[in-house]
C-alpha beads as a LAMMPS data file, in Angstrom:
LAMMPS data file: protein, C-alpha beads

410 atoms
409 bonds

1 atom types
1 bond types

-500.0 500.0 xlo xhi
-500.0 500.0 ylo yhi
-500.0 500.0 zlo zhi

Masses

1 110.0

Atoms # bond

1 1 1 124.734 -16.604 1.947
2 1 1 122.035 -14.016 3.052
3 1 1 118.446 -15.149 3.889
4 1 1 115.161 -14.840 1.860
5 1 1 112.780 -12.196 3.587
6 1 1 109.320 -10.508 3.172
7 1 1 109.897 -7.317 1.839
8 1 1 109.062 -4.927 4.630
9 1 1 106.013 -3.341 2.767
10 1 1 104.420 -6.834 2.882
11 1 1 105.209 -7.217 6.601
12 1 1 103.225 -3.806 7.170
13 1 1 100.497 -4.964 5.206
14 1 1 100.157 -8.039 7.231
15 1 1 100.495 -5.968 10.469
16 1 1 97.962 -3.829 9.251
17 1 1 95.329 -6.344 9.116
18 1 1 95.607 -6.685 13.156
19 1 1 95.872 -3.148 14.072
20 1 1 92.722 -0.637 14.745
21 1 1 95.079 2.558 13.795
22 1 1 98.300 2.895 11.164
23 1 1 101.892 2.560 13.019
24 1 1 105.028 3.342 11.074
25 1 1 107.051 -0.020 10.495
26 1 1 110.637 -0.418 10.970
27 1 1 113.054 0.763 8.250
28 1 1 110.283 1.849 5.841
29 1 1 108.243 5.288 4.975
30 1 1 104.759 4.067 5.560
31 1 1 102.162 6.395 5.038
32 1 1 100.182 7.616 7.967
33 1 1 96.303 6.157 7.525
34 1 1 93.064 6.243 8.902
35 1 1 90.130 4.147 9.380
36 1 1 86.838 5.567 9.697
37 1 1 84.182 3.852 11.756
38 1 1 81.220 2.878 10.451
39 1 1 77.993 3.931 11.996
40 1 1 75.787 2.041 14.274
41 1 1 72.858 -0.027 11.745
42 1 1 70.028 1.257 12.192
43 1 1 66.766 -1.354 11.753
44 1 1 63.630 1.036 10.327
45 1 1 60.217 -0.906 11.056
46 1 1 58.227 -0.884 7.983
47 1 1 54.731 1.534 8.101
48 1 1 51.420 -0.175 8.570
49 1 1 49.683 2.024 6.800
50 1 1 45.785 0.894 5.981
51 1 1 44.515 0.071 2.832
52 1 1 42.477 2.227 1.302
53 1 1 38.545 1.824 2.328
54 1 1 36.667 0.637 -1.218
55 1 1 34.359 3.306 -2.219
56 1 1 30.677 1.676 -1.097
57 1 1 28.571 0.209 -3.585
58 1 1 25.076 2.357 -3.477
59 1 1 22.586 -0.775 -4.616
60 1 1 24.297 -3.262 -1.969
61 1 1 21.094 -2.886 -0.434
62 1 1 17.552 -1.909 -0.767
63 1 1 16.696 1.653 0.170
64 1 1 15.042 2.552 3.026
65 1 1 13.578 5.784 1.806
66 1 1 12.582 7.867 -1.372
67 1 1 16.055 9.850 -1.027
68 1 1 18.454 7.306 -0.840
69 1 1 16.301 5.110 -3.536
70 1 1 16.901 8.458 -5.783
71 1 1 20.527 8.784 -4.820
72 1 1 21.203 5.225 -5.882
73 1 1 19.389 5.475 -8.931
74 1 1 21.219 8.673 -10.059
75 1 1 24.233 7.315 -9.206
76 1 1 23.688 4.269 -11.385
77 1 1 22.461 6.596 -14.485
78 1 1 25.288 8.865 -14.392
79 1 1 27.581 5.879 -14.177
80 1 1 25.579 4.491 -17.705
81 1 1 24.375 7.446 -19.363
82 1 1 23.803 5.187 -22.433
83 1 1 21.038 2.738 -20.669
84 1 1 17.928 3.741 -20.150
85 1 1 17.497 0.887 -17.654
86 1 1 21.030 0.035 -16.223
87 1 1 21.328 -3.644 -15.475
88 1 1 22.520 -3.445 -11.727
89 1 1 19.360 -1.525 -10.867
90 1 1 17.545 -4.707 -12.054
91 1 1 20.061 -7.243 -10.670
92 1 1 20.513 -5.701 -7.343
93 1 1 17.243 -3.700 -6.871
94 1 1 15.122 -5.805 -8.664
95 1 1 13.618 -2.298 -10.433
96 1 1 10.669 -2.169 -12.917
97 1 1 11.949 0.253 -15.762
98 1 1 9.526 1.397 -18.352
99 1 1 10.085 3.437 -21.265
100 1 1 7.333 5.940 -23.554
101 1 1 6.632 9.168 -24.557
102 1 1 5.318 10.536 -21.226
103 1 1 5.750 14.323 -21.535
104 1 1 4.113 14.422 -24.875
105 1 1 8.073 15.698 -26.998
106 1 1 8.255 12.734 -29.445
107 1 1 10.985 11.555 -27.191
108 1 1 11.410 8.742 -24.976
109 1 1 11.598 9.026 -20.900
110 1 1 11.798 5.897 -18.838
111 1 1 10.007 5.713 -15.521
112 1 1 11.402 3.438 -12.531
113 1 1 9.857 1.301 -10.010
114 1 1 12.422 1.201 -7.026
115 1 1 11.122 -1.462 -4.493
116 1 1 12.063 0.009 -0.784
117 1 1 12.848 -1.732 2.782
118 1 1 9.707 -2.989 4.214
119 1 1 8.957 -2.153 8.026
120 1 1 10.019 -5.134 10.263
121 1 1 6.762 -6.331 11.080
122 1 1 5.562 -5.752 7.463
123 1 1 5.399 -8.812 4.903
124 1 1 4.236 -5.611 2.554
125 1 1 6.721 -4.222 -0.294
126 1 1 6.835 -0.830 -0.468
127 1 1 8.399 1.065 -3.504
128 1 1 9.291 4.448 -4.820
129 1 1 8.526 5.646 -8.518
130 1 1 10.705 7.922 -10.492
131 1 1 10.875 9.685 -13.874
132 1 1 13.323 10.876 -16.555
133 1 1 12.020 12.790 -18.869
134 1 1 14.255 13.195 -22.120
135 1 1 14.529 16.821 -21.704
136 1 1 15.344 16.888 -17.573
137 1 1 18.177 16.690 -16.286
138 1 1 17.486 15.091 -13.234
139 1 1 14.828 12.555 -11.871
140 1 1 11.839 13.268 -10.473
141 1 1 9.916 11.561 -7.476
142 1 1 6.039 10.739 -8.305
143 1 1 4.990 8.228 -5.586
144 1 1 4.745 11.269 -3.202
145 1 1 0.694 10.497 -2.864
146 1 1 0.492 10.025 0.770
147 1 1 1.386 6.064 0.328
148 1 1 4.147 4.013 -0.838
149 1 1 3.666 2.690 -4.242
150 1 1 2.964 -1.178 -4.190
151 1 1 6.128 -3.213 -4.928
152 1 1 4.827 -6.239 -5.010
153 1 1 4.588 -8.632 -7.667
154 1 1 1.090 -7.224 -8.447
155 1 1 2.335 -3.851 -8.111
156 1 1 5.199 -3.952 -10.616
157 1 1 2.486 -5.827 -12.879
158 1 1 0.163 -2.933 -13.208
159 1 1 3.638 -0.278 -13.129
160 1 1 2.822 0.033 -17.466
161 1 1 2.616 3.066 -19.780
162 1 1 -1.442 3.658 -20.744
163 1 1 -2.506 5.480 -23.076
164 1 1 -5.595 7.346 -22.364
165 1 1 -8.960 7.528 -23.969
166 1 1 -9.903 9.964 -26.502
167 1 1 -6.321 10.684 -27.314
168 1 1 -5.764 11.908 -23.804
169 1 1 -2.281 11.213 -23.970
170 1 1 0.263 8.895 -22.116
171 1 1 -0.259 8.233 -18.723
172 1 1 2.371 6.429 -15.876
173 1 1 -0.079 3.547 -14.222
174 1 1 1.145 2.592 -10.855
175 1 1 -0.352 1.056 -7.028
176 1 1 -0.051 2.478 -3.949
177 1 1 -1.075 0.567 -0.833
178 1 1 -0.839 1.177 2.686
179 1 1 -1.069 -0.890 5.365
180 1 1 -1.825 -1.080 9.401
181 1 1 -3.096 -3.624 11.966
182 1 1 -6.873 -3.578 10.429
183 1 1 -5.361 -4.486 6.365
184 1 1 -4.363 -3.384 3.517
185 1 1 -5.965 -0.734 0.975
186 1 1 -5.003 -0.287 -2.677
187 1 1 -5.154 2.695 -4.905
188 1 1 -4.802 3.177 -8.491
189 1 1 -2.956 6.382 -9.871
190 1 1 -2.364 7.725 -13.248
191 1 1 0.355 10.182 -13.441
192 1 1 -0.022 12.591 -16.551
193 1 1 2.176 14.910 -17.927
194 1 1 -0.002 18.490 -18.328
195 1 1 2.713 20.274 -19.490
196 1 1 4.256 21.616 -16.932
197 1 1 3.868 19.188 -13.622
198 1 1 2.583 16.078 -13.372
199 1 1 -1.206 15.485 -12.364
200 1 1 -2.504 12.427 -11.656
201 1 1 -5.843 11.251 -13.583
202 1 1 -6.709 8.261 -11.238
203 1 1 -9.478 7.569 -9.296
204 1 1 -9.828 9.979 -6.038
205 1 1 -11.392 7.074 -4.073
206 1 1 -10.268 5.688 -1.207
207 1 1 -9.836 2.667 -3.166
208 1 1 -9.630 -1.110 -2.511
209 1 1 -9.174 -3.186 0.425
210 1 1 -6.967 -6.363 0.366
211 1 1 -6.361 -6.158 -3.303
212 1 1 -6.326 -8.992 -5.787
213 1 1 -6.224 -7.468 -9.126
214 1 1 -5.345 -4.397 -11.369
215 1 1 -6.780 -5.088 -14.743
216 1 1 -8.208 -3.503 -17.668
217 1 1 -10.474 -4.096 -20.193
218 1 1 -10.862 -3.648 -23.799
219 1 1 -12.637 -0.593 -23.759
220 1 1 -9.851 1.129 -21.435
221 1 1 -11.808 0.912 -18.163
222 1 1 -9.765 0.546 -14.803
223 1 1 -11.453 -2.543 -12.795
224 1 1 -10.031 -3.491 -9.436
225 1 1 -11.027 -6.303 -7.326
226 1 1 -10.201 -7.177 -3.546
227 1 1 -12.588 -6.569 -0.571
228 1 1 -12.385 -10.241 1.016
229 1 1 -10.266 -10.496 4.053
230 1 1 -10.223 -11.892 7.879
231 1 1 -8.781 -9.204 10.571
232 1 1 -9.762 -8.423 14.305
233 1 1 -13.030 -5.934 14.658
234 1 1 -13.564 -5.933 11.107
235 1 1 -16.469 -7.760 10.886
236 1 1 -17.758 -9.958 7.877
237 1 1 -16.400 -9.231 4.617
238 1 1 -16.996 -9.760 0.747
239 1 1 -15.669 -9.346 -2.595
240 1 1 -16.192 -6.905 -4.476
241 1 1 -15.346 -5.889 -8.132
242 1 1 -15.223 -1.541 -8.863
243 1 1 -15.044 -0.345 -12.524
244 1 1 -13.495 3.468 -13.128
245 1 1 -14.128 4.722 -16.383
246 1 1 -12.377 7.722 -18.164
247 1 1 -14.408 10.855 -18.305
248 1 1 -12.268 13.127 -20.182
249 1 1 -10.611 14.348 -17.211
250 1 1 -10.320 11.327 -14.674
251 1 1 -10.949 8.094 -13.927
252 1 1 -14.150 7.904 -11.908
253 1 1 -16.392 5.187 -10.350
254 1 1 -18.960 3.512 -13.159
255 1 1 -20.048 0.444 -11.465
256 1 1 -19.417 -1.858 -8.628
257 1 1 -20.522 -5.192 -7.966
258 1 1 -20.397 -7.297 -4.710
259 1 1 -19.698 -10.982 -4.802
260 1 1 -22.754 -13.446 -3.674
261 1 1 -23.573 -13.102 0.095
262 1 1 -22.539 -15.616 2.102
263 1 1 -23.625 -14.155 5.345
264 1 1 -27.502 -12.761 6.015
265 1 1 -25.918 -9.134 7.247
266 1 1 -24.698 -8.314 3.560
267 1 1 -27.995 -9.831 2.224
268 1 1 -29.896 -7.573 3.930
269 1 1 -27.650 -4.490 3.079
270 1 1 -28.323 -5.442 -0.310
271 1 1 -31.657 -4.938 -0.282
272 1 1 -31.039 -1.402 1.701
273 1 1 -29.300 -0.578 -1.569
274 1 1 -32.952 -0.984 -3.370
275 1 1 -34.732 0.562 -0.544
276 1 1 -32.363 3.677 -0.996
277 1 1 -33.020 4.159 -4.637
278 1 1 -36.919 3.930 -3.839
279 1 1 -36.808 0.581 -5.648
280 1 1 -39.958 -0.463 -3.624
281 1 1 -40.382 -3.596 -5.299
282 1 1 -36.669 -4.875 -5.801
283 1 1 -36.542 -3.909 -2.208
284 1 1 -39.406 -6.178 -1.262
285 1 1 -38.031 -9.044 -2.913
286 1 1 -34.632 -8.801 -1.951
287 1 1 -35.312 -8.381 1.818
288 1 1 -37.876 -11.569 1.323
289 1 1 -35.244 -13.532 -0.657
290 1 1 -32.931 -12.732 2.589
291 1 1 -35.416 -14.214 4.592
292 1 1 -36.268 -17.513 2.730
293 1 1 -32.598 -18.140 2.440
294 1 1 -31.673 -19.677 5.805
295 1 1 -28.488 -20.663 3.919
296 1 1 -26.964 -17.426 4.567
297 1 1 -24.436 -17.480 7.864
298 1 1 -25.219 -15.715 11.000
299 1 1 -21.327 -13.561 11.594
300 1 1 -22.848 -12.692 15.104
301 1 1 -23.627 -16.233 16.659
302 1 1 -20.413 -17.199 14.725
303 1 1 -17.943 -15.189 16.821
304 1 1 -19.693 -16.161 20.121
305 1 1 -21.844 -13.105 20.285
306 1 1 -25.583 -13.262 20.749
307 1 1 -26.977 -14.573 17.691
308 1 1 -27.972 -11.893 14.913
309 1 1 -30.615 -13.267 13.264
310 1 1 -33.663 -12.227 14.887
311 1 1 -33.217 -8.684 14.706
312 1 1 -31.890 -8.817 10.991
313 1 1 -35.154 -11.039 9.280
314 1 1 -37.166 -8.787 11.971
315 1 1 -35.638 -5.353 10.230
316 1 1 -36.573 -7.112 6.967
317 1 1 -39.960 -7.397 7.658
318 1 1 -40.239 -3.934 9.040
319 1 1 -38.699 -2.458 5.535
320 1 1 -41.163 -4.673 3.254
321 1 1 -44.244 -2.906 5.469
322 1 1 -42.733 0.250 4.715
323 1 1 -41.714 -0.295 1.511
324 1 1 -45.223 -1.593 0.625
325 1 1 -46.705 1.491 1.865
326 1 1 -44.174 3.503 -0.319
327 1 1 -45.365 2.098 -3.358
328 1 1 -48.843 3.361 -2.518
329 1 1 -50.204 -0.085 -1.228
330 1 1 -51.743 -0.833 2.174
331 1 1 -49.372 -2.048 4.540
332 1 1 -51.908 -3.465 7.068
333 1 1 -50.739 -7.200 5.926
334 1 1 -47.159 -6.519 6.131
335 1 1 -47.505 -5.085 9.485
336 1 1 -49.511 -7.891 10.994
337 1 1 -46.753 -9.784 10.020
338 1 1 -44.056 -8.031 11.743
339 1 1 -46.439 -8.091 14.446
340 1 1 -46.956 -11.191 14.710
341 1 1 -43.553 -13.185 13.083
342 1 1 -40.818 -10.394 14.562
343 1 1 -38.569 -12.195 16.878
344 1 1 -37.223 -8.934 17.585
345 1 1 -39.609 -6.733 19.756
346 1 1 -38.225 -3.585 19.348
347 1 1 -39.708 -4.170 15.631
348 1 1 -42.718 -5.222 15.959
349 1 1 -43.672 -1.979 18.822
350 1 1 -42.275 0.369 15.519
351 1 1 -44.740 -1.153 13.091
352 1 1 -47.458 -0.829 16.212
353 1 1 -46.023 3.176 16.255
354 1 1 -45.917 2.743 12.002
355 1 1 -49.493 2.013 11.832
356 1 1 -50.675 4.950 14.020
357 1 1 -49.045 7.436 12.595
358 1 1 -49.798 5.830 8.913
359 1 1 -53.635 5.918 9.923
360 1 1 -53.309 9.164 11.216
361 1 1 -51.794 11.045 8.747
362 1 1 -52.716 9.136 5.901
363 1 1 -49.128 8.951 5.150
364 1 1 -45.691 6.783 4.518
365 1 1 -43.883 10.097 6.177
366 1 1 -46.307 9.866 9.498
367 1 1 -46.137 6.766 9.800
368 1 1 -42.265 6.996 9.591
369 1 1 -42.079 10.141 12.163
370 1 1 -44.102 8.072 15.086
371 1 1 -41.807 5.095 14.347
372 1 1 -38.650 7.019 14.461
373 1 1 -39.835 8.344 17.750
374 1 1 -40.226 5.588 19.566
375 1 1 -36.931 4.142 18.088
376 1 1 -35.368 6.857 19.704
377 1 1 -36.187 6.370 23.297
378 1 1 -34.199 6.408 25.939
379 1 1 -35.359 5.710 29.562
380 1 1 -35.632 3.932 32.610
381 1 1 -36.636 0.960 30.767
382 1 1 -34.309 0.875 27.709
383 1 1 -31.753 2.741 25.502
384 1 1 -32.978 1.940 21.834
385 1 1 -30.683 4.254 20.055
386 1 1 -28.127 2.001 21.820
387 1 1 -29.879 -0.974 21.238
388 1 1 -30.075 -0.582 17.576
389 1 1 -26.905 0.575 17.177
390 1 1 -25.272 -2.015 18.802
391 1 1 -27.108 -4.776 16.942
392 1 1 -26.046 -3.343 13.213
393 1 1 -22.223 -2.869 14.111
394 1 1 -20.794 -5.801 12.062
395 1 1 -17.315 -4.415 12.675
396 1 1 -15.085 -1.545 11.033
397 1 1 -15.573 -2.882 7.529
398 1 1 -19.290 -2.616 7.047
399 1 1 -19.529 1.132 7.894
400 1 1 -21.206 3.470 8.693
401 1 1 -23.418 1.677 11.360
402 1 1 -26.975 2.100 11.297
403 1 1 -28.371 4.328 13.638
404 1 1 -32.283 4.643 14.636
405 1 1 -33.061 7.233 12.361
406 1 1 -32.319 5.197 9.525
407 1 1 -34.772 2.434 9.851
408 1 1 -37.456 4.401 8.723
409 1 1 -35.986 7.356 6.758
410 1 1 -38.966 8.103 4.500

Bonds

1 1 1 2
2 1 2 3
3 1 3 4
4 1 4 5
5 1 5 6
6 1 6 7
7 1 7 8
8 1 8 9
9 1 9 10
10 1 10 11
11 1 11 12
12 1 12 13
13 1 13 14
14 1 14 15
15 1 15 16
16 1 16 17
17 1 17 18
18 1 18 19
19 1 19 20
20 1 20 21
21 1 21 22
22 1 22 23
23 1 23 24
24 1 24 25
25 1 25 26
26 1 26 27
27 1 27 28
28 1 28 29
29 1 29 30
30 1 30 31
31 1 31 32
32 1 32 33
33 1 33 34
34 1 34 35
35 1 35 36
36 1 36 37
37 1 37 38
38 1 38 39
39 1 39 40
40 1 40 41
41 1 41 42
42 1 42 43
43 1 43 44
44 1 44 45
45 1 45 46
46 1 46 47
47 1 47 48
48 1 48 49
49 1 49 50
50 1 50 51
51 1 51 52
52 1 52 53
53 1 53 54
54 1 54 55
55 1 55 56
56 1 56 57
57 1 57 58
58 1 58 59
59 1 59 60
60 1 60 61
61 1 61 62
62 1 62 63
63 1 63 64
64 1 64 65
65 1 65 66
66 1 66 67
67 1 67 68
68 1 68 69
69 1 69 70
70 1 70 71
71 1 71 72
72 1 72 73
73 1 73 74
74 1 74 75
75 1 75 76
76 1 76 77
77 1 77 78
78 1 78 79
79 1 79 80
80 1 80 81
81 1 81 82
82 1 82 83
83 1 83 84
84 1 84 85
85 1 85 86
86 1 86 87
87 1 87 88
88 1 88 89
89 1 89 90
90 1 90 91
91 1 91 92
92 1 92 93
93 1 93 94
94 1 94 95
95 1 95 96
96 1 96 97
97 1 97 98
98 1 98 99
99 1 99 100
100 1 100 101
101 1 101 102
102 1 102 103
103 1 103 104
104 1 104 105
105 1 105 106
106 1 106 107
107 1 107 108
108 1 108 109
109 1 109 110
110 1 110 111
111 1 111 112
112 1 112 113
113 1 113 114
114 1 114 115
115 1 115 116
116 1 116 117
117 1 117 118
118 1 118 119
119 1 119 120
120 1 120 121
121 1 121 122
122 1 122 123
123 1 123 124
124 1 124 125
125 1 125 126
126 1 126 127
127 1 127 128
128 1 128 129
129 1 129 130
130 1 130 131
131 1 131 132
132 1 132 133
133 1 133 134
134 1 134 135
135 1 135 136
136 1 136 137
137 1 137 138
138 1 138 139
139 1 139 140
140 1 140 141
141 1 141 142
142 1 142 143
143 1 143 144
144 1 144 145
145 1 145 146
146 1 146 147
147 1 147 148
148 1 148 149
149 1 149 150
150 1 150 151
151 1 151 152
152 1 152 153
153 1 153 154
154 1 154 155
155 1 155 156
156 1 156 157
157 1 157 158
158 1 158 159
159 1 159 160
160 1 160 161
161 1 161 162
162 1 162 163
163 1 163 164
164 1 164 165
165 1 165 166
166 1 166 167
167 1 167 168
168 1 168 169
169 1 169 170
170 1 170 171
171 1 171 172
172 1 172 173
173 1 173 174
174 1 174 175
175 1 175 176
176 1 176 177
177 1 177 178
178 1 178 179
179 1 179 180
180 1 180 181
181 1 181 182
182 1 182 183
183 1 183 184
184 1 184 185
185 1 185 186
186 1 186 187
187 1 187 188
188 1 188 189
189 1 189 190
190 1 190 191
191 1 191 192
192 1 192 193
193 1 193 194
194 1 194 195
195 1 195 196
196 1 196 197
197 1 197 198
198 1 198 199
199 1 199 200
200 1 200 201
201 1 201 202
202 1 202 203
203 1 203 204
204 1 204 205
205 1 205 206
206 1 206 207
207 1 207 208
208 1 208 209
209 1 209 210
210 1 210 211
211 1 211 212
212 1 212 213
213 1 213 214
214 1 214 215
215 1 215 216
216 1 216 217
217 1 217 218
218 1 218 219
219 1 219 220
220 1 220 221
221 1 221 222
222 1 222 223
223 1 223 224
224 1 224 225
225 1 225 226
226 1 226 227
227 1 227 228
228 1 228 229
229 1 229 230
230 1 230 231
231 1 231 232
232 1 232 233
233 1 233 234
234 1 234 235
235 1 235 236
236 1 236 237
237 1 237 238
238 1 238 239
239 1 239 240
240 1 240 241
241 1 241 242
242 1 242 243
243 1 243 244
244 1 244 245
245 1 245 246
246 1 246 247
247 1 247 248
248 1 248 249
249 1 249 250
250 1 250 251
251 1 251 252
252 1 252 253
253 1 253 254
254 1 254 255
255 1 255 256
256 1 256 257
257 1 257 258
258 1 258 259
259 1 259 260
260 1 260 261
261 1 261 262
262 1 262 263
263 1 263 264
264 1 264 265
265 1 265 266
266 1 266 267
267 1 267 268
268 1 268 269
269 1 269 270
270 1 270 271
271 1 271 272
272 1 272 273
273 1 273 274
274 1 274 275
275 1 275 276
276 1 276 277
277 1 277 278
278 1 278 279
279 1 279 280
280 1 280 281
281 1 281 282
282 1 282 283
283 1 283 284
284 1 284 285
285 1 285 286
286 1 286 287
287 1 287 288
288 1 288 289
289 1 289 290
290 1 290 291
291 1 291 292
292 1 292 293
293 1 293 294
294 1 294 295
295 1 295 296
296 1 296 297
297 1 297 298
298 1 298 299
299 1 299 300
300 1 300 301
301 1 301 302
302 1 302 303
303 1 303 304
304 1 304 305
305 1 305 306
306 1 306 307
307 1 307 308
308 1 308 309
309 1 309 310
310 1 310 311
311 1 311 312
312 1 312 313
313 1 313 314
314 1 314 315
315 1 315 316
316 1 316 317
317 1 317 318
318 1 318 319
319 1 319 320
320 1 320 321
321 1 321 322
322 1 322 323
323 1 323 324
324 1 324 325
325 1 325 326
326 1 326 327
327 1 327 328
328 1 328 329
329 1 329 330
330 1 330 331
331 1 331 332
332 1 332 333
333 1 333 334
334 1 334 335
335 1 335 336
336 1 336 337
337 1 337 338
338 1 338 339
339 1 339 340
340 1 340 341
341 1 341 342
342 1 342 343
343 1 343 344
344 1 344 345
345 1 345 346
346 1 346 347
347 1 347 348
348 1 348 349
349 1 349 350
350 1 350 351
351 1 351 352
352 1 352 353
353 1 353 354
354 1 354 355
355 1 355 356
356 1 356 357
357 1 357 358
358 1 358 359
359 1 359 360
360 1 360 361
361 1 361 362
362 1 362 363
363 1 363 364
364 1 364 365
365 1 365 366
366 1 366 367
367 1 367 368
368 1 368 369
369 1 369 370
370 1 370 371
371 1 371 372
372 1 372 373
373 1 373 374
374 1 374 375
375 1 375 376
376 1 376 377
377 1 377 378
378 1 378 379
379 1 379 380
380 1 380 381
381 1 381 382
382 1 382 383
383 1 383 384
384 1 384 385
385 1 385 386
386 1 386 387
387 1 387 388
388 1 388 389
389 1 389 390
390 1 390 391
391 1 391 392
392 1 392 393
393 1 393 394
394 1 394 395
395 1 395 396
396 1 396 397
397 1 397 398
398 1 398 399
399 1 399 400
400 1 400 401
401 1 401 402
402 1 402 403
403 1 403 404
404 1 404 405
405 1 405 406
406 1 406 407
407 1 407 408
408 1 408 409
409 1 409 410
């Protein structure tokens, strides 16, 4: 009986499974084969490669100059060519937009208020103002007036279209104010469009000092008010309230009014204001009134300085002599009383050199040319040109500073 066996094929199979290369098997055919190693793995690190930087947002902050306040704003116009004011310059910015018929076309342009960075040490907002007209095709600084426009609360208040008087047209209304260790000062521009530039129509002046309003009133008059503020060296200070009208062409100057006095030194310079329109009487009262009203602070003997007083009711009593004999009256009385009441000497020796040369000459002019010439001694015993001018500076805000050849101008 023969025994059961693996059929040699199966038996080279198995030995296959152990062997790295073919071998023939014993009493079969097996075909020769080959095994191919495989390669070594290879482990490929994956690339870091960076994201992408986002592109930067141009309003993520306020701009520091005109160019890059212009380069945002395009940016943000192209980006919304169908809004006249795009929301993110308001949002982010905090922009005063403002739209009108500016150039005169029928057409609507929108002007732009682009608060800037303020200095470090400023607590001032400056700002930047812009136009697009409807038939530009790109914007166009204005605030290039030798100040920042004001972008302050105040300043974006009075940022409006006006329309001038006498059909004058439509006019851009903004501030500018600069400011530096003695204040601030405040000017009021009106940008019109003449066709082919804009010109501004504002006032020329120098304008306002420690502004607190930009107003106007029913008849279309500019008034601005400010003048009141406390800095080193500037001496006392007032309010004051200046009215520009439009002339056509401008706005210029029509009236300005100071508030009450509170100290004697702008009391007095009120009555100089009389004395210099040859309003003899006004001026008589007026430097009295200053007198009487012993109300009226002293900003000298305030700040520790030798008190200022004296010489200002003795200056006043010098001017109503003078001003007495300018309105063809004798001045004997007057002068007596500087004479005798000046606390001031160097006052009571002009009206001494007044009344000579008055006498003399039979004249308000002689009498004013011997004065003047004594107030303008210098010597060995005294400097009066110094003297005088030292006792009328009341700081850089009351300028110019009285001099001796304007105490008795006539």
């Amino acid at each position: 009986m023969g025994g059961w066996r693996l059929p040699g094929s199966v038996v080279c199979g198995l030995a296959l499974a152990f062997a790295l290369t073919t071998a023939g098997c014993s009493g079969s055919k097996a075909a020769r084969s080959t095994v191919t190693p495989s390669p070594p793995t290879t482990t490929v690190s994956p690339t870091n490669t960076p994201a992408p930087s986002p592109t930067p947002d141009p309003l993520a902050k306020l701009p520091a100059t005109v160019a890059e306040a212009q380069q945002g704003l395009e940016s943000e116009l192209i980006a919304a060519p169908t809004m006249p004011c795009p929301s993110r310059l308001v949002t982010a910015w905090r922009v005063t937009c403002i739209t009108s018929d500016f150039d005169g076309d029928s057409k609507p342009d929108t002007a732009f208020l682009v608060p800037l960075q303020p200095a470090p040490d400023s607590t001032h907002t400056p700002a930047a103002v812009f136009v697009l007209r409807s038939t530009a095709n790109q914007v166009e600084a204005l605030s290039s007036v030798g100040s920042p426009a004001d972008g302050t609360v105040l300043g974006a208040t009075f940022f409006t279209p006006r329309t001038l008087p006498s059909n004058g047209g439509n006019a851009i209304a903004f501030l500018t104010t600069a400011c530096s260790t003695t204040g601030c000062l405040s000017q009021a521009h009106l940008f019109r469009w003449d066709g082919t530039a804009w010109r501004d129509v504002g006032p020329g002046d120098a304008g306002i000092s420690a502004l607190q309003s930009a107003t106007w009133d029913a008849d279309g008059n500019l008034i601005l008010k400010g003048g009141a503020f406390e800095a080193p060296g500037a001496g006392p200070t007032r309010g004051v309230s200046v009215t520009y009208a439009y002339s056509g062409t401008v706005y210029a100057e029509s009236k300005r009014v100071y508030a009450a006095p509170v100290y004697l030194f702008h009391a007095i310079t009120d009555a100089d204001v009389k004395f210099a329109a040859a309003d003899w009487s006004g001026a008589i009262a007026s430097y009295q009134g200053a007198i009487d009203e012993t109300a009226l602070k002293d900003w000298k003997a305030e700040q520790g300085q030798p008190a200022g007083r004296p010489t200002l009711v003795s200056y006043a009593l010098f001017r109503i002599a003078i001003a007495t004999a300018a309105e063809g009256d004798d001045p004997s009385v007057a002068l007596d009383k500087v004479i005798v009441d000046a606390k001031d000497p160097i006052f009571a020796y002009a009206a001494q050199q007044f009344r000579q040369g008055w006498q003399q000459t039979a004249s308000v002019h002689g009498g004013c040319v011997a004065a003047t010439a004594y107030l303008g001694t210098s010597n060995a015993s005294g400097d009066n040109p110094a003297y005088i001018k030292q006792a009328f500076n009341y700081g850089y805000a009351n300028q110019p500073i009285k001099t001796y050849m304007d105490i008795c101008p006539l």
